[in-house]
C-alpha positions as CSV (number, residue, x, y, z in Angstrom):
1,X,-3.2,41.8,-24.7
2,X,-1.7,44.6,-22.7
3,X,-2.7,48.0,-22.9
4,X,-0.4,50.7,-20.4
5,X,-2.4,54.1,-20.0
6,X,0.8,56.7,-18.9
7,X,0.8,60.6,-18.7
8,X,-1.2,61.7,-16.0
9,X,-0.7,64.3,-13.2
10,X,-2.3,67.3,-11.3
11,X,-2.3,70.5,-13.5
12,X,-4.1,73.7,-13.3
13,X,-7.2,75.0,-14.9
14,X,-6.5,76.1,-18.2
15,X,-3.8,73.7,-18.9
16,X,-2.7,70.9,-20.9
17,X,-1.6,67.2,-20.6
18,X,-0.8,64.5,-23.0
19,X,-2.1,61.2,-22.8
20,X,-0.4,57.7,-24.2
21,X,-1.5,54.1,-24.3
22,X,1.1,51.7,-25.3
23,X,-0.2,48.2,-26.6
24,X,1.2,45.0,-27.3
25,X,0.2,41.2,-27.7
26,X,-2.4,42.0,-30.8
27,X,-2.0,43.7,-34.3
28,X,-2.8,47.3,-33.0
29,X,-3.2,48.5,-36.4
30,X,-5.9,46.5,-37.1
31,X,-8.2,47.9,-34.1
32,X,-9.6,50.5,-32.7
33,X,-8.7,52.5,-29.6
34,X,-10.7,54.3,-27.2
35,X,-10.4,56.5,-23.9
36,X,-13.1,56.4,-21.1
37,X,-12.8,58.7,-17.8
38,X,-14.3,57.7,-14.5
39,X,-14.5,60.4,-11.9
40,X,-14.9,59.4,-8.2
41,X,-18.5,57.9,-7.4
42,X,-19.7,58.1,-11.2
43,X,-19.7,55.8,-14.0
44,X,-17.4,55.3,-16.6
45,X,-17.3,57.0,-19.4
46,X,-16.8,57.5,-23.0
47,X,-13.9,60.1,-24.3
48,X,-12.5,59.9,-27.7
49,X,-12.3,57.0,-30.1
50,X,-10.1,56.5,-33.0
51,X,-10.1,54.3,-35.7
52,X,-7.5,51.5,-37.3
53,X,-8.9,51.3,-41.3
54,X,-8.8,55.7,-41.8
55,X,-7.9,57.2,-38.6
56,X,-11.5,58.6,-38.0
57,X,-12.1,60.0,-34.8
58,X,-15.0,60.7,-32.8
59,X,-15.5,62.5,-29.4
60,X,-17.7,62.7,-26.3
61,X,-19.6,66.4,-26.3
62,X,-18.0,67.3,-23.3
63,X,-14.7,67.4,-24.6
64,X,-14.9,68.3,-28.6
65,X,-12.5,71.1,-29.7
66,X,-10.7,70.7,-26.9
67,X,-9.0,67.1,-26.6
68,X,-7.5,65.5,-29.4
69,X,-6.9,61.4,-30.3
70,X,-4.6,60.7,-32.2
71,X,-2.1,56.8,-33.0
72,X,0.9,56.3,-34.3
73,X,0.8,52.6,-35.7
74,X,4.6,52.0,-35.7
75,X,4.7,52.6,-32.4
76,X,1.3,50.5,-30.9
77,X,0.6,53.9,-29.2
78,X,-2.3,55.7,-29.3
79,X,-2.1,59.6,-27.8
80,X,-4.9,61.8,-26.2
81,X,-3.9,65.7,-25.9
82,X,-6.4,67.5,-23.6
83,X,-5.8,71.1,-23.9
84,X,-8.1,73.3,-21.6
85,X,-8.7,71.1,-18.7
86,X,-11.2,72.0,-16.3
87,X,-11.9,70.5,-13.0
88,X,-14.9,68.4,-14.5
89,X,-12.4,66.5,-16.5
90,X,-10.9,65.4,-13.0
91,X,-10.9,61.7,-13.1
92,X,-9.0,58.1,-14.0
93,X,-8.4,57.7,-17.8
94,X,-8.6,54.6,-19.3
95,X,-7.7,53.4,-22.8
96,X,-9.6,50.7,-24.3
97,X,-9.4,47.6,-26.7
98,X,-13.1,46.5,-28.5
99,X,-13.2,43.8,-30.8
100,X,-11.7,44.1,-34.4
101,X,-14.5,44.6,-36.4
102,X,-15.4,48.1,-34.2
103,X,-16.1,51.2,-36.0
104,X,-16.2,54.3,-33.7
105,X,-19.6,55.5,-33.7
106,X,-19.2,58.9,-34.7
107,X,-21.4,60.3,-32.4
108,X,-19.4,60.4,-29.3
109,X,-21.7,57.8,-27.4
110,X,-18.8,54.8,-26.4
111,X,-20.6,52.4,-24.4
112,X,-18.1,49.8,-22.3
113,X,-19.9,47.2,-23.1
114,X,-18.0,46.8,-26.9
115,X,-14.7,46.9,-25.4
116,X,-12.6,44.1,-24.6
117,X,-9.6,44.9,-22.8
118,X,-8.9,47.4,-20.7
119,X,-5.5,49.5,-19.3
120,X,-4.9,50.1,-15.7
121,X,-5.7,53.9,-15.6
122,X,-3.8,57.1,-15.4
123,X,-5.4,59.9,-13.0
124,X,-5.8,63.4,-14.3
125,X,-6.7,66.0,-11.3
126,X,-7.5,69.5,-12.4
127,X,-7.4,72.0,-9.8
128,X,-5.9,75.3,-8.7
């Protein structure tokens, strides 16, 4: 299982940036895929999940209306757009493999301990 978090950089308040986490060595339309952020000296952290069976999606409070999940199966990839940013969203993003029987919660609470795999990280700094 590989999972390669890409798309990160250093953008202004206000602004966006797309995320993307390409997958290989499982059937990726058969699992669910989440993000987690980690900001210097806290703990990780749940973002956005999405869903293999119906695409649902489910997001962290601090982030609803203004990030979006979304996968495109043909391609193993799985996208996060994060319109907005602020400098709380400053952090290392993470995309995230549980096991295939996951359903995302729906209520925006991801906890680490269901996933299985885990990309390297992309950092996302916000600041002016």
């Amino acid at each position: 299982v590989q999972l390669q978090a890409s798309g990160g950089g250093l953008v202004q308040p206000g602004h966006s940036l797309t995320l993307s986490c390409s997958s290989s060595g499982f059937r990726f339309d058969y699992y669910s895929i989440a993000w987690f952020r980690q900001a210097p000296g806290k703990e990780r952290d749940g973002v956005s999940c999405i869903t293999a069976s119906d695409g649902f999606t489910d997001y962290a409070d601090s982030v609803k209306g203004r990030f979006t999940i979304s996968r495109d199966n043909a391609k193993n990839t799985v996208y996060l757009q994060m319109n907005s940013l602020q400098p709380d969203d400053t952090a290392v993003y993470y995309c995230a493999l549980p096991d295939a029987m996951y359903y995302c919660p729906g209520d925006g609470t991801l906890n680490t301990a269901d996933f299985t795999s885990w990309g390297q990280g992309t950092q996302v700094t916000v600041s002016s």
